[in-house]
C-alpha positions as CSV (number, residue, x, y, z in Angstrom):
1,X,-20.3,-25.5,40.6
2,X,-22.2,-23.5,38.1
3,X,-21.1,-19.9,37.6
4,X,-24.4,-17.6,36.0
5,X,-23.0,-16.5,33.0
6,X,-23.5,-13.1,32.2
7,X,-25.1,-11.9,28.9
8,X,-22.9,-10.0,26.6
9,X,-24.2,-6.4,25.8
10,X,-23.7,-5.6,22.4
11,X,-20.7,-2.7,22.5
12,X,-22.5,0.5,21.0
13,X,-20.7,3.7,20.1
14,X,-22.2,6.9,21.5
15,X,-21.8,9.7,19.0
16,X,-23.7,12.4,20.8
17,X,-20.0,13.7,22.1
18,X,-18.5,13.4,18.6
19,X,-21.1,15.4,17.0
20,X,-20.9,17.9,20.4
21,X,-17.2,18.2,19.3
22,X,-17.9,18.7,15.5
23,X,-20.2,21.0,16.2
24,X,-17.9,22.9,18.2
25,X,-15.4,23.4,16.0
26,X,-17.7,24.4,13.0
27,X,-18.6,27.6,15.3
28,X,-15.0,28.1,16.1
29,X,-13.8,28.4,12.2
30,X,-17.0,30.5,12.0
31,X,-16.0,33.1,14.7
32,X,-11.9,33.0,14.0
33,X,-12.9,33.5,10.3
34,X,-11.5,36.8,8.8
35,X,-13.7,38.6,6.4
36,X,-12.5,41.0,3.8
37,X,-13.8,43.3,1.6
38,X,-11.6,43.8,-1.4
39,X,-13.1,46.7,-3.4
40,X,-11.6,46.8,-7.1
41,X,-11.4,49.7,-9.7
42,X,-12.4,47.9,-13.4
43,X,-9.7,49.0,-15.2
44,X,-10.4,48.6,-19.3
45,X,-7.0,48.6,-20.9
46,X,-7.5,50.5,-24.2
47,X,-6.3,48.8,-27.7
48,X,-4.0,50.0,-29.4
49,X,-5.2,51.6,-32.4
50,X,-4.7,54.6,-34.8
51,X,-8.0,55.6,-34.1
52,X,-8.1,58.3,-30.9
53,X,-11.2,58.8,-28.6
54,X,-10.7,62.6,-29.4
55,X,-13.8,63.8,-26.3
56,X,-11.2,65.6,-23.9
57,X,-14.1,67.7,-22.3
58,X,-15.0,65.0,-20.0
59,X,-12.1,63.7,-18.6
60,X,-9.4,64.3,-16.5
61,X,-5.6,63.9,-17.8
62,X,-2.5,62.6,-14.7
63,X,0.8,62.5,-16.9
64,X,3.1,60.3,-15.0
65,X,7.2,61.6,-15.9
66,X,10.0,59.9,-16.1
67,X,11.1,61.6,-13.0
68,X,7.7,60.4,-10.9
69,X,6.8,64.1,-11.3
70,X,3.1,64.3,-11.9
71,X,0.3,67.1,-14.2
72,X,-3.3,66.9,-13.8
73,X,-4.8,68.3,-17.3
74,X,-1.2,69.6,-18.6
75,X,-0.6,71.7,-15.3
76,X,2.6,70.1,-13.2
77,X,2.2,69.8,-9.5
78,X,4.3,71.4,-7.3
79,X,5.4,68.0,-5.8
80,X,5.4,64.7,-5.5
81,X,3.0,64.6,-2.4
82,X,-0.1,62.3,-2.7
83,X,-2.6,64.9,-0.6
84,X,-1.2,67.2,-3.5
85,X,-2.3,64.9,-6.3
86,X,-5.8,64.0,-4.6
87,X,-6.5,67.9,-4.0
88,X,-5.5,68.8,-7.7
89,X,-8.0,65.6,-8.7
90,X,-10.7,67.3,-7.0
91,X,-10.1,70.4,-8.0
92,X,-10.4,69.0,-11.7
93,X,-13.1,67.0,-11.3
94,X,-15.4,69.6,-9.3
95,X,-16.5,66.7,-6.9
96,X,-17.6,64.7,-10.4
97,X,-16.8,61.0,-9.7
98,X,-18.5,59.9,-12.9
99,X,-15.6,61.6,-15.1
100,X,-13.2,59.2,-17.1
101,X,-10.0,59.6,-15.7
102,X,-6.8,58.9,-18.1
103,X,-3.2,58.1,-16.8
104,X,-0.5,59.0,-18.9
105,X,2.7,57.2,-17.6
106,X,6.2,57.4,-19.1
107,X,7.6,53.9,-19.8
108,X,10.5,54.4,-17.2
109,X,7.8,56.1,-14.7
110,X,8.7,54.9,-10.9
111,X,5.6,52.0,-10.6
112,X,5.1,53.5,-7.3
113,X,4.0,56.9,-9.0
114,X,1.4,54.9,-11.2
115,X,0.0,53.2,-8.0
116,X,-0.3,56.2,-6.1
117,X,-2.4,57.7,-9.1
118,X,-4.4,54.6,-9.3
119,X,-5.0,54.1,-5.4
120,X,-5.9,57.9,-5.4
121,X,-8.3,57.7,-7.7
122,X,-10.2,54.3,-6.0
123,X,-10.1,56.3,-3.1
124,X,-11.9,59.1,-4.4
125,X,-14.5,57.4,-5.8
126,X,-13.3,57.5,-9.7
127,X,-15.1,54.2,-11.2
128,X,-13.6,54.7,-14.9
129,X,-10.1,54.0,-15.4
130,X,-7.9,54.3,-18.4
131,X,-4.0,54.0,-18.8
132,X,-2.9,55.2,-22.3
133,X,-0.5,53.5,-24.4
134,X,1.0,54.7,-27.8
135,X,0.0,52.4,-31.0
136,X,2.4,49.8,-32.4
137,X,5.1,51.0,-34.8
């Protein structure tokens, strides 16, 4: 008895439903995908120096105590508040964002006092930034 032998198909890989699947999850990273915008104040850390930019006209001063307590051009707040310090900030800057602004922190200052100043001051719309520091003995 002969059995007709069948002929051998060559085994072939279909990659239409792998590339389906790749494709897939390529738009569902895209989707899920968080965006955020960081926004960042340049913040140029001043040298220290014996020379002192002198030109106090055209900036405004926040002194940082030891206490946290906080004065905007030499004038203390009344307290700690930060709607306090951004409405004395205004009042100083007359609505100029273009003004330097300097912070004046004590070395013992809470940290959370100097963020405050420096998050208030991103916030409304101050783009130059200067901390003080006192020149090597």
């Amino acid at each position: 008895m002969k059995f007709a032998r069948r002929q051998r198909q060559e085994a072939e890989i279909n990659l239409t439903p792998l590339i389906d699947v790749v494709f897939l999850l390529l738009i569902f990273f895209m989707v899920s995908t968080t965006f955020t915008r960081q926004t960042h104040l340049l913040i140029n850390l001043p040298v220290s120096s014996l020379l002192a930019n002198t030109d106090r006209m055209n900036q405004i001063e926040i002194t940082i105590t030891r206490q946290g307590d906080y004065a905007v051009n030499g004038v203390p707040l009344v307290d700690r508040d930060a709607a306090t310090l951004s409405a004395a900030i205004e009042v100083a800057s007359h609505g100029d964002e273009s003004i330097r602004m300097v912070i004046s922190a004590d070395a013992a200052s809470p940290h959370q006092a100097l963020v405050t100043a420096m998050s208030l001051a991103r916030e409304l719309g101050f783009t130059q930034l200067q901390l003080t520091t006192t020149p090597p003995d």
